[in-house]
N, C-alpha and C positions, 0 to 999 in steps of 0.2 A: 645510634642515630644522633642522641646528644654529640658526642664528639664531631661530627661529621657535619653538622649545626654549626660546629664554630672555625671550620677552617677559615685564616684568613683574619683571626681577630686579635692576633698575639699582643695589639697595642691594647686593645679595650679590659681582656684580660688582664692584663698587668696593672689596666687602670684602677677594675676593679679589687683588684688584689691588695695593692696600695694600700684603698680606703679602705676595707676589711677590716686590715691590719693597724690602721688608726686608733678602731676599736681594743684593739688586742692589747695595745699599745697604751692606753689610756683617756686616749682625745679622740673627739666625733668628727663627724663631717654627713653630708648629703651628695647626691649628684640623682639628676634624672635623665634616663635611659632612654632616648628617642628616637623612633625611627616605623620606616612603613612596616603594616602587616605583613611575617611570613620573614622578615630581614635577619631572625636569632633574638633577640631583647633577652626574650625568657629562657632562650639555651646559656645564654651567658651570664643572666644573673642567676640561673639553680646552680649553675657551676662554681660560682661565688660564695652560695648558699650551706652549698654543700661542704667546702674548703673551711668554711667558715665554723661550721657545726661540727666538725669533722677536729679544729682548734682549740674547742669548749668553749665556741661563743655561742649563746642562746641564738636563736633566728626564729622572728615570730612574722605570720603576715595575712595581708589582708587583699582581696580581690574586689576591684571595679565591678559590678553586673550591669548592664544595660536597663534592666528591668528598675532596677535601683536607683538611677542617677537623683528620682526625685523623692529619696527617702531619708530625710535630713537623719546626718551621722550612723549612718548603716556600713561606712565602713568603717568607721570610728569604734564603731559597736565591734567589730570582727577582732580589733586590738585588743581592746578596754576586756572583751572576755575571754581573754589569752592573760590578761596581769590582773584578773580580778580581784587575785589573793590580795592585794597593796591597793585596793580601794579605801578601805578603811583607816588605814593610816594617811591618806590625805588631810590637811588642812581642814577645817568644816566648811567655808563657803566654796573651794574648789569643789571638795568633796559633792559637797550639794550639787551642783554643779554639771559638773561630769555623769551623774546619777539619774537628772534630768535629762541633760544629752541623750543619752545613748538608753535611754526607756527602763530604766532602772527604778525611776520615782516618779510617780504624776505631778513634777513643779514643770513652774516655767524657767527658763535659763537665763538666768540675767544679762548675761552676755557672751556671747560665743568666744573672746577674748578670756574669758577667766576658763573657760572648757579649753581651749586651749595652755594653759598656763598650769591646768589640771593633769591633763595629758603629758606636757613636760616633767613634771612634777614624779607623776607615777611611771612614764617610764624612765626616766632620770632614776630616781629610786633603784628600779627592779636593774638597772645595768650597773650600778653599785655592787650588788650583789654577783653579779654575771654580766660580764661586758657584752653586746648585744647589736643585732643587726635585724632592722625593718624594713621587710620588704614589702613593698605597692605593687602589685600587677594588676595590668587595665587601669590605672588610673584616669583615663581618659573618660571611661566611663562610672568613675565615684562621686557620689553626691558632693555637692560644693560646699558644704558647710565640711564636711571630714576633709576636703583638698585645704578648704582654708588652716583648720589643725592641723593637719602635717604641714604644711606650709609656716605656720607659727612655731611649732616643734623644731623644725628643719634647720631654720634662721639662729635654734639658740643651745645647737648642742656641740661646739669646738670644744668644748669643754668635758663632756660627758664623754666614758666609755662608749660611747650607740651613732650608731651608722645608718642613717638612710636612704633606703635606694629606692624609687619610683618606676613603673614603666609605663611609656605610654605614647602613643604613635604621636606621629608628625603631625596630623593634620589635630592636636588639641594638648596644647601644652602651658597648660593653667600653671601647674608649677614652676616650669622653665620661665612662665614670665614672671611671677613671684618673686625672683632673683636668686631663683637655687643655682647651681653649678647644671651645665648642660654637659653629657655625652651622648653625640649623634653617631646610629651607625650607617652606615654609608652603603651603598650596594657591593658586592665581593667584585674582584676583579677578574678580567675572562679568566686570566690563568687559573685563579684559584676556582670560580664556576664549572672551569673546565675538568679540574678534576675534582668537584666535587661531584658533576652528572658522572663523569665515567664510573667513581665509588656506587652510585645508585643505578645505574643503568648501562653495563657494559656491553658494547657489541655494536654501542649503535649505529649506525649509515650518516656519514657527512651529512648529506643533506638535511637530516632530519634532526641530527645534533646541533646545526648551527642552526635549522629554524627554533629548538627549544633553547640554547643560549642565549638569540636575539630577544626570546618572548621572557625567558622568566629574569632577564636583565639584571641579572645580580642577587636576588634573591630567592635564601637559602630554599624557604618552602617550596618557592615553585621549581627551584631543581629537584627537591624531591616526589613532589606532586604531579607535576604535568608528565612524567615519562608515563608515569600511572593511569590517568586519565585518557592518555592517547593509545594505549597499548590495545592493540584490537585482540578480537577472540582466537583469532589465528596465532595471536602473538606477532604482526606487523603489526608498524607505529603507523596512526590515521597523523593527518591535520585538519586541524579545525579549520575554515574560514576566516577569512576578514579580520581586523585588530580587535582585541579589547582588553580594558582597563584591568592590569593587572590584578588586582583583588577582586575583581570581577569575574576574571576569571579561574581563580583559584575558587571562591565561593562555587562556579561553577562544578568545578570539579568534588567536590562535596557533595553538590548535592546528586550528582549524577550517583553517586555511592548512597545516596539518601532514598533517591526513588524505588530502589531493588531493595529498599527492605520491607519485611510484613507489614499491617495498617497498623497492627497494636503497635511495634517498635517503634513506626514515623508519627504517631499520637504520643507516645512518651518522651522522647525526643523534643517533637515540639514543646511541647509543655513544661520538658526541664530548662528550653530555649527562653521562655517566658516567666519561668517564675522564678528569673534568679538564681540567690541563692541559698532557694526552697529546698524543702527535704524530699527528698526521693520517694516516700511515703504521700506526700500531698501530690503529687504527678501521678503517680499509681492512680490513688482516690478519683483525682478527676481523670484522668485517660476511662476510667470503667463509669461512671456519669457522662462521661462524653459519646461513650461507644457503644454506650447497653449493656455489656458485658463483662464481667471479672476479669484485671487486668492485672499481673503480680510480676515479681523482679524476672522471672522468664524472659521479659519481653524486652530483657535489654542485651541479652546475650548476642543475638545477630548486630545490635550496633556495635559491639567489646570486637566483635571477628572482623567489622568492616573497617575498624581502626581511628571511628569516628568519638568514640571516650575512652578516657583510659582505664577503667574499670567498673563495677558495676554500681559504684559508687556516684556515679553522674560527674564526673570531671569530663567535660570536654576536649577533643585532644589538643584542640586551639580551637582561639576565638573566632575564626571564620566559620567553623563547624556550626557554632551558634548563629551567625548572621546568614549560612545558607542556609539553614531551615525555615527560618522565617523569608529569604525568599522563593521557597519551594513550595512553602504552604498559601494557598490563597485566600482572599481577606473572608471569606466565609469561614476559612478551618481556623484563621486565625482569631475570629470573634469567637466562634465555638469553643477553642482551649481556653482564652480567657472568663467568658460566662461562665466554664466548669469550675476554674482556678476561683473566680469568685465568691462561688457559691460552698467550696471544700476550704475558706480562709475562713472561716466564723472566727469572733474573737480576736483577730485582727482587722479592725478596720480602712487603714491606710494602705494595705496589700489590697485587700477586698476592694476600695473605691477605686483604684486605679483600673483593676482587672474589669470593674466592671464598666468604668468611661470605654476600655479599651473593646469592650464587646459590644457597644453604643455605635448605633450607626442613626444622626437623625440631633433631635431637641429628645433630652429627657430628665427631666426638673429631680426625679429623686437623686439618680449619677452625681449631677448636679453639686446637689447640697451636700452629696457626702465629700467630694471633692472640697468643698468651700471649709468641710468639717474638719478636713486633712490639713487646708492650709493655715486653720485656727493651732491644730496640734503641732504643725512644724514653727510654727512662731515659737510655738511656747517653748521649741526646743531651741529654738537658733536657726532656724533651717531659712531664713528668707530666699533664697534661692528655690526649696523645694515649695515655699507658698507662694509664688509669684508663680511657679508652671503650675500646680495645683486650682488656682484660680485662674490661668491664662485656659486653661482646659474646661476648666466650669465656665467659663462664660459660652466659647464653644457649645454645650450642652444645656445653654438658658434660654427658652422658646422668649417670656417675659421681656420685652426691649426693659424697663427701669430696673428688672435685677441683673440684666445683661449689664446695663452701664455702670451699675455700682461695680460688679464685680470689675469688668475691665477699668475701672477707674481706680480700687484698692491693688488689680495687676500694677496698676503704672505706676500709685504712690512707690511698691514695691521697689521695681523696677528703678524707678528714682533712688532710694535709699543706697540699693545698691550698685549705684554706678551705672546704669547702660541706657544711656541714652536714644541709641537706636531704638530698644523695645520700646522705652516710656514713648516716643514717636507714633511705633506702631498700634501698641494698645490707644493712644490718645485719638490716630485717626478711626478707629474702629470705634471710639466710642461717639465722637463728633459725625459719624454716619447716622446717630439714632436721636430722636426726638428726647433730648435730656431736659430735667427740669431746673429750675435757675441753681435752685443748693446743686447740681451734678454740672452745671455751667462754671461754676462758680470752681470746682474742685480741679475740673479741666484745666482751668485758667492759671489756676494758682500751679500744678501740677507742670504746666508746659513753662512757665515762666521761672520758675527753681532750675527745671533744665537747661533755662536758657539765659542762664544766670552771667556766662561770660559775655552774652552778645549785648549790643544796645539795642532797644528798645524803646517804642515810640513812649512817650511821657502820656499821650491818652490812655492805652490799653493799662499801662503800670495805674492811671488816676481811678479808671474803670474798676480796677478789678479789687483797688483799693476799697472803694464803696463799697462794690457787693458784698466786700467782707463782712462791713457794718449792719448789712441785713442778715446774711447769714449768723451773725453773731449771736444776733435779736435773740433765734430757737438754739443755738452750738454755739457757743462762745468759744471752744478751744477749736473747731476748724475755723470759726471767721477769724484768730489769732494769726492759726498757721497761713491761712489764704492771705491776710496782711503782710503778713512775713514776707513772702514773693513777693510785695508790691516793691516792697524795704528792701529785698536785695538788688532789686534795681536804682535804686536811692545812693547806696552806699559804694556796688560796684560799676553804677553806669555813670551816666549821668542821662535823668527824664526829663530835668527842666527846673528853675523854680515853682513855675504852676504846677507841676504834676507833682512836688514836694508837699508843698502846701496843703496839696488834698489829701494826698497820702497822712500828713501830720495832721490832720482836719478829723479824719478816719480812726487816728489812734486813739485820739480825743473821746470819739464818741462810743469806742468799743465799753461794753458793760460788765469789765471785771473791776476789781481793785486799782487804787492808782498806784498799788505799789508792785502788783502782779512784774515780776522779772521779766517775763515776755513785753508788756507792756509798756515797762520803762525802758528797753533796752530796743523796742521800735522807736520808741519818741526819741530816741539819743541818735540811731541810725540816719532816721530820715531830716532829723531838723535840730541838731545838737545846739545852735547858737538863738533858736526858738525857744525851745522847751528844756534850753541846761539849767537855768536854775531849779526847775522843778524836777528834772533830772540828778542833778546835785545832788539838793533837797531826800528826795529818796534813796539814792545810792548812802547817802551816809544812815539814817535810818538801818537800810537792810544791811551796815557795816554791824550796827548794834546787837541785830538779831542773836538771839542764847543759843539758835539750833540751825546749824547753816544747812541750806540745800545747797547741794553740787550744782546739779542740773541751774538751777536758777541763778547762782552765784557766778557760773561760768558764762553766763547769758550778760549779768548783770558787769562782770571784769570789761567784756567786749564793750558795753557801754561806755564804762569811766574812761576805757581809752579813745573813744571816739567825741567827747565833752573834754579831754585835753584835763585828766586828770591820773598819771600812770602810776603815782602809787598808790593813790585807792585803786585799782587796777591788777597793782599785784599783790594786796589786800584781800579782794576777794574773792579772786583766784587761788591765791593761794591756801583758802581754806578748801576747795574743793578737790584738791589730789588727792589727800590721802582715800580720802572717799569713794575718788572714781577708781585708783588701782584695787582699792579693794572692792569695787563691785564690776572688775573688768570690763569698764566703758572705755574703752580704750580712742574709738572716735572721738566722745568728747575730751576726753584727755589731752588726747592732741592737740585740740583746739585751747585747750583752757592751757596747756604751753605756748602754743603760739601767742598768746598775748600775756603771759607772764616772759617772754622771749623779750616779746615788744616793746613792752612797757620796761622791761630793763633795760633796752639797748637808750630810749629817752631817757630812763633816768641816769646813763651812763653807767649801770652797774655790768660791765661786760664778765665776770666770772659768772654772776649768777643767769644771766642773760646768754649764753655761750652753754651752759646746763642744762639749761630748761629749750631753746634749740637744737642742740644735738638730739635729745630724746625727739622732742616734735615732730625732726625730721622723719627718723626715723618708723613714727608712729604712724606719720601722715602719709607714708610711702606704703605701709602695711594695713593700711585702712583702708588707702583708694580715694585718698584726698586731694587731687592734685591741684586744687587751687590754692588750698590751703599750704598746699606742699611747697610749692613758689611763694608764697607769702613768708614761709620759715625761711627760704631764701635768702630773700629781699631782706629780712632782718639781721640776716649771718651777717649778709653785706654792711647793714648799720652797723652793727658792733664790730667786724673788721675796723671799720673807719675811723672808727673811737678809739680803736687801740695801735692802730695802724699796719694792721697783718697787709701786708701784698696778696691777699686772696680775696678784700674786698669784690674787686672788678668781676673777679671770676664768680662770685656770690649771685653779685649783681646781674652779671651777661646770662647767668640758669634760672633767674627768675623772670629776666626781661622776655626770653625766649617762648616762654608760657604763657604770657600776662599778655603779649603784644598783641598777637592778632584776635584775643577776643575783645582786646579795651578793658580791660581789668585795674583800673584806673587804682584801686590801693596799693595794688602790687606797684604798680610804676612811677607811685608817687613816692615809696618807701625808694624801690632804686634809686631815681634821684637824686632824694635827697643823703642817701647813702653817699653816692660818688659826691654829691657838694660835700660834704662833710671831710671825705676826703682829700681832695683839691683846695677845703680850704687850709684845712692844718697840715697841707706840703707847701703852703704858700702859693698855689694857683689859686689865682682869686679873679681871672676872667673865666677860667672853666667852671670855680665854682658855681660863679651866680650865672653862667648859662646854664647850668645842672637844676641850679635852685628855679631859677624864673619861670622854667617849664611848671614845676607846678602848684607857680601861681596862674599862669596862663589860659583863661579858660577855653582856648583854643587846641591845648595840648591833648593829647590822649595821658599824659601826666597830673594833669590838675586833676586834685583834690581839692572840694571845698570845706573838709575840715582838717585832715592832715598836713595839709600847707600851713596850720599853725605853731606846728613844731619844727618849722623853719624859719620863721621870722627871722628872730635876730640873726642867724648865720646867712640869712640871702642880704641883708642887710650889711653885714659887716664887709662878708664879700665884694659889693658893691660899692662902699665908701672907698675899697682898697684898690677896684677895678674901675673908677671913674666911671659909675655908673652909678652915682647916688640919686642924681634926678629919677634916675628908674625906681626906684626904691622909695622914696619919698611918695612916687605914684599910689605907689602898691600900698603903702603905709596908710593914704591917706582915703583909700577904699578899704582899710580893715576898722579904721578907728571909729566907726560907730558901733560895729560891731561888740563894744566892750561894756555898751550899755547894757546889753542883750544878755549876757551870760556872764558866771565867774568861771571860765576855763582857765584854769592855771595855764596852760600851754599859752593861749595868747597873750592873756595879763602880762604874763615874764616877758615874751617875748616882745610885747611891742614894749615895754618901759626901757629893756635896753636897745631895741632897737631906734626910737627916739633918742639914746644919751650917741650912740654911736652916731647920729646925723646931726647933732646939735652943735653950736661954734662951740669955742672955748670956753669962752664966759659963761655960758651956761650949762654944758654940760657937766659940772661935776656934782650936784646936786638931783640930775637925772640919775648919774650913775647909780648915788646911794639911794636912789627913792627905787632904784630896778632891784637893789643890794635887800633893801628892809621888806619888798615885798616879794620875794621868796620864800615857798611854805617852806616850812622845817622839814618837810619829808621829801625835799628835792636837793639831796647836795652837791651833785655835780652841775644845776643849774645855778647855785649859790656859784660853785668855784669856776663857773662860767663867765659870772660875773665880775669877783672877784680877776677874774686875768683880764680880762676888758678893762676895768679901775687901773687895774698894776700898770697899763700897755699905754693909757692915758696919762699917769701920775708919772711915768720913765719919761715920756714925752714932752712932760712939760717940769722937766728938772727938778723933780722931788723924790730921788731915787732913794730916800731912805723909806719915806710913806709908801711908794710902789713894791719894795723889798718886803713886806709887813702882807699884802695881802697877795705879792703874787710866792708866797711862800706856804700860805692858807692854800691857794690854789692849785699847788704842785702837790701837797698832801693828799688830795684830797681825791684829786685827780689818781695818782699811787695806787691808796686803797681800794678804789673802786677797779685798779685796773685799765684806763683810759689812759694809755700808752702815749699815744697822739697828741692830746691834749697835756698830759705830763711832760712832752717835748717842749711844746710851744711856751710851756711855760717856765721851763730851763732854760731856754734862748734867752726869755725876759731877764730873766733873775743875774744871767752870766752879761746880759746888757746893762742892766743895774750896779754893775761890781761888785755879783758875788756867784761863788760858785757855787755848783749846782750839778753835783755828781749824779748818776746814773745810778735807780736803785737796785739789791740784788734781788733777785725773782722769790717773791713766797715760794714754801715749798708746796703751796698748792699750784704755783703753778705749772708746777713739774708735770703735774699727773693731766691726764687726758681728763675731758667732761666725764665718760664714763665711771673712771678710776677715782674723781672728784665724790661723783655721785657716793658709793659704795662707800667710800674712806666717811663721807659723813655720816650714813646712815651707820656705820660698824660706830662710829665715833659714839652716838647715839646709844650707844649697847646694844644693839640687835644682832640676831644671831644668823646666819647664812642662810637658813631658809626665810627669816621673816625679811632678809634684807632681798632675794629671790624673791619672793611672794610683792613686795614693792614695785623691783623693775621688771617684772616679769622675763625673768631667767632664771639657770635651774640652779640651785646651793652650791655647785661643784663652780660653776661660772663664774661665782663670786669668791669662792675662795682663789682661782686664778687672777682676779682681779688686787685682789687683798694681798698674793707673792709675790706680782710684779709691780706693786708699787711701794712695798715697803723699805727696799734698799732704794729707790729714788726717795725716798723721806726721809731716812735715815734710821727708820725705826726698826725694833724687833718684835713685837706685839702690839696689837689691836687699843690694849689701853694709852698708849701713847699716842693716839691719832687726834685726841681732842685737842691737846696742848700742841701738836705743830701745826693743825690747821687752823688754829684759832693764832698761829703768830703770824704778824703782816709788816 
């Protein structure tokens, strides 16, 4: 029958054969298997399976169940206790980890990201030993917390002996969008249909063959199915009437096989339908609770002979078998299996609450609680997916309207965290149906407005909701925080107005934590940086001090100094918070806390380290579910392109512009921008520039930023002197300069003192220059040799080409080191305009190697050993050591110890 399953697929076979052999071979790879029910998927990966087993590659695997989908890492579980032996050799916070996951340990999981890096980990490990092939069937239907693990696995095993394959129909392919490799199988063609029915069904009459060709349309099952279903008692072939939906009617045909068997068989049946995948003992227990009477494995023998499992083991013989019993049975026999199934789970809880929602017909508060109990257990695992449907069902079952709207109100925080905005809609209108009280008003508001973070928004409801915060603070001070927070993301990525700012910063003012709470000072930096920077400052250099850095708060706190126009405190104290977040797999904030150590280097011109720390982001922020964030890493590529002068800028730029535009995402398109000025201006366009720049000064632009336009100053300026459009510039200057009473933002400081020496006559600009020259912090040196080439570009110009030679040579250096290509140009032009030359210099041998291969070579540099350097980037020790062969003959080296001394040459 298998054979017969796959006529017609000699390309997919080969496909999979390939990747198999990848395994066998030494190197990994993924692909998922898609396509409708009944099309082969599972005939042609057992045959993979088996080829592969058959090789001496181990093949372990795990099954989808329906009943499951909302049992956080239950298929995770099915792996994890196929390679238990190699638990213990895990790392200890993996290990931990992993142990919680999969209900090994009663912890909570710190983060789903380290269970996943666990997983890597341990089967990485076990295919060392034995090269190895994972197989997923139904994936379609596995919990989303174990789809995201293999989906993190999947991304990082080119490296590893181990291969994995996925199945799972068309209509749900969580994976596929993940960014695994896709193979679709397609329906067979007549020809091969044609002799696939004749193999099953020889004899049959035209007529009747072409009406089963037209109906089962390619798909294998129902060539083998429907001759079966139509064959009458006679042995004439019936038709059915009228169209219908191919899985529709194959289900059909099941079940007609379903109704003609005994009651005890179609009650165990159901029940092995429902419970997963339950043991065949617990089906028994409840089919004989269910039916009054003693019910034992006898009673599966008539489904073995109807060819509906394959043995008496309870396998199914395919998944529709399971989806027509459940539409065979009606909602009464259906609550019945499950009430039994409930009551035969003692000692598991999370099986038990579900089975018993599902025998719930009505309001019933204990269902209920146990459900809410469920979604407490799946947090604790990682499961957000299964505690959003766990609480999306207990409100369902809440008579109560105020513990109704709590629950749908902690549904939608959920829902929010994880990306899906449609729900958080849904849950939010259902809770706005019921009489909430102002703290449940209050969660609403903040809740809908995080969702609706890219759109604009009127500046009353952002001022409104601000307030409320400050009441609910009064009794909750950390949700009147987070309800602030919302007010502030419309601060930061809208624009509400100056009056809606005001009260918003009015708001921060009055909250009743610490005034040095991370939260606290990194609202007051959002909503009103040029208000509240010095006492912004003020505390950021404080929590620089602290003996014992919070991540979490540190990475709150970076976002700050970059929005007060201070980027290397910025990457300061960000940079304390990595090692902390990869080692406690927060991998969301991680990302973010790159994106502004991204940021903050591309201002401070440091593009190696900046080019680093955004390849990772990107990456992170694609695997996270970030995507504003994700166009933000962007928009930053494009900054440091422009720095260094890669022709990939634009294209940097045009991927983030793409995202950012139509919701007004106004950082995003301010960093573009000012990207493309930066570039136009060091190719010498200097009308493109300062039309790139002026947009966002503009407050009419959907570009304007009213703090990030300070790290354009002088280059909208310069541009402008150069494009006769200094009066414009002079405008703008002369609506920023009060501004300087207000704050010490290094960004504007610098930028208006040289922007002032670049619009000043002769006579008095040279004493500007060095007043922009002396008041540059020490920890900004490409804004030093920013300025220094502006002095050199004035002093060439006014015939002192020995004093210009002095510092536009400070400037080329400087510019070198850091990598700012562009700016190293411009400053070669100078120097060969000076009468002197000004060779081209040759590439560090860092800059041979990719960001990745960068990463790795420093951390080996470091003396870490391949898994501590694994356990870092989260990929498996085998990844890194290909990382570690292919860069060594571009270095020039032959071992690990010689890494410190060529990276450290420049």
């Amino acid at each position: 029958m298998q054979r017969r399953a796959l006529l017609g697929r000699e390309t997919e076979r080969r496909a999979l054969a390939a990747l198999v052999e990848q395994a066998a071979s030494g190197s990994g790879g993924a692909v998922v298997v898609v396509g409708e029910p009944g099309i082969g998927k599972s005939a042609l990966v057992a045959e993979a399976a088996a080829q592969a087993a058959a090789g001496g590659i181990r093949v372990i695997t795990a099954v989808g169940v329906e009943s499951e989908e909302d049992v956080p890492c239950a298929g995770l579980h099915q792996l994890v206790h196929q390679l238990r032996d190699g638990i213990d050799d895990l790392p200890g916070p993996q290990r931990a980890a992993l142990r919680a996951a999969v209900g090994l340990a009663d912890d909570a999981v710190p983060d789903l990201y380290l269970v996943g890096l666990a997983a890597l980990t341990l089967l990485s490990d076990a295919a060392v030993k034995a090269p190895m092939l994972v197989v997923v069937e139904d994936a379609h239907w596995m919990d989303r917390a174990s789809l995201d693990v293999l989906g993190f696995v999947a991304r990082r095993i080119e490296s590893d002996p181990l291969v994995l394959v996925a199945v799972t129909r068309g209509t749900d392919d969580r994976l596929g969008r993940a960014g695994l490799p896709v193979l679709h199988l397609d329906p067979l063609t007549e020809e091969t249909s044609g002799e696939l029915l004749d193999a099953v069904a020889p004899g049959l009459g035209q007529q009747v063959r072409r009406r089963l060709l037209a109906e089962a349309a390619g798909n294998p099952l129902a060539l083998t199915e429907l001759p079966v279903a139509l064959q009458s008692v006679g042995g004439a072939y019936a038709l059915t009437p009228g169209p219908l939906p191919l899985t529709e009617r194959l289900e059909r045909t099941f079940t007609a096989r379903v109704s003609g068997l005994p009651v005890d068989t179609r009650a165990v049946l159901l029940l092995a339908a429902l419970n997963g995948d339950g043991t065949v003992d617990e089906c028994l227990a409840a089919a004989t609770r269910m039916l009054g009477t003693p019910i034992d494995a006898a009673a599966l023998a008539p489904a073995v002979d109807a060819g509906l499992v394959e043995d008496r083991g309870m396998a199914f013989r395919h998944p529709l078998v399971r989806s027509s019993l459940h539409r065979a049975a009606t909602i009464a026999e259906r609550q019945a299996a499950h009430a039994a199934l409930a009551a035969e789970l003692q000692g598991q809880p999370d099986r038990q609450a579900w089975h018993r929602a599902a025998a719930t017909a009505g309001f019933d508060e204990r269902a209920a609680r146990d459900l809410d109990s469920t979604a407490g257990r799946a947090l604790r695992r990682g499961g957000v997916a299964a505690a959003l449907a766990a609480l999306r069902r207990a409100a369902e079952l809440t008579e109560d309207t105020s513990a109704r709207a709590d629950r749908l109100l902690r549904a939608a925080e959920l829902a929010l965290e994880s990306g899906q905005p449609d729900v958080v809609a849904d849950l939010l209108a259902r809770a706005g149906s019921l009489d909430l009280s102002a703290r449940d008003r209050g969660r609403a508001a903040w809740v809908g407005l995080v969702r609706d973070e890219w759109v604009q928004s009127e500046g009353t409801a952002t001022a409104e909701l601000a307030e409320l915060a400050v009441e609910i603070a009064a009794g909750e001070p950390l949700l009147g925080l987070r309800m602030l927070w919302g007010a502030m993301l419309h601060c930061y990525y809208g624009e509400p107005g100056p009056a809606a700012r005001q009260r918003v910063a009015a708001a921060a003012d009055r909250m009743p934590v610490d005034a040095d709470n991370p939260f606290l000072v990194a609202l007051r930096a959002y909503c009103a940086p040029v208000e509240r920077g010095r006492a912004v400052m003020d505390s950021l250099t404080r929590q620089l001090e602290r003996s014992s850095p919070d991540a979490e708060g540190d990475q709150l706190l970076g976002g700050a100094a970059v929005t007060v126009g201070a980027p290397a405190l910025a990457m300061r104290l960000t940079a304390r918070t990595l090692d902390a977040l990869r080692a406690q797999g927060q991998l969301s904030m991680l990302a973010r806390a790159l994106c502004i150590q991204a940021g903050s280097a591309a201002r401070l011109g440091n593009v190696r380290g900046g080019s680093l720390a955004a390849e990772e982001a990107a990456e992170l922020t694609r695997e996270t579910g970030q995507p504003l964030v994700h166009a933000m890493v962007h928009a930053i590529r494009a900054q440091l392109a422009s720095v260094c002068g890669d022709p990939q800028a634009e294209a940097w730029a045009a991927k983030a512009e793409r995202v950012a535009l139509p919701g007004g995402v106004r950082p995003v398109l301010a960093i573009v921008q000012t990207a493309r000025g930066h570039a136009a201006l060091c190719q010498g366009r200097y009308g493109d520039a300062f039309g790139h720049l002026h947009r966002v000064f503009d407050p009419g632009d959907p570009a304007f930023h009213p703090w990030l336009r300070f790290y354009a100053v002088a280059e909208l300026v310069e541009a402008a002197v150069r494009s006769e459009s200094a009066e414009a510039a002079r405008g703008i200057l002369e609506g920023l300069a009060p501004l300087e009473e207000l704050t010490p933002s290094p960004a504007l400081l610098c930028g208006l003192r040289l922007a002032r020496a670049l619009l000043s006559p002769s006579d008095t600009a040279e004493p500007l220059y060095r007043a922009a020259l002396d008041g540059v912090p020490a920890d900004w040196p490409f804004e030093r040799a920013r300025v220094h080439l502006a002095l050199g570009e004035w002093l060439r110009r006014h015939r002192r080409p020995a004093e210009s030679r002095v510092v536009l040579q400070a400037a080329r250096e400087v510019f070198d080191a850091l990598g700012a290509s562009a700016w190293s140009e411009r400053a070669r032009q100078e120097l060969r305009a000076a009468g002197t030359s000004s060779p081209r210099r040759d590439p560090a041998a860092a800059d041979r190697l990719t960001s990745t291969e960068l990463h790795v070579a420093q951390l080996a540099a470091q003396g870490l050993t391949n898994r501590e350097i694994g356990e870092r980037l989260y990929v498996s020790p085998r990844t890194v050591s290909t990382h570690l062969q292919r860069m060594f003959p571009k270095l020039g080296v032959t071992s690990r110890g010689e890494l410190a001394a060529v990276l450290s040459a420049r």
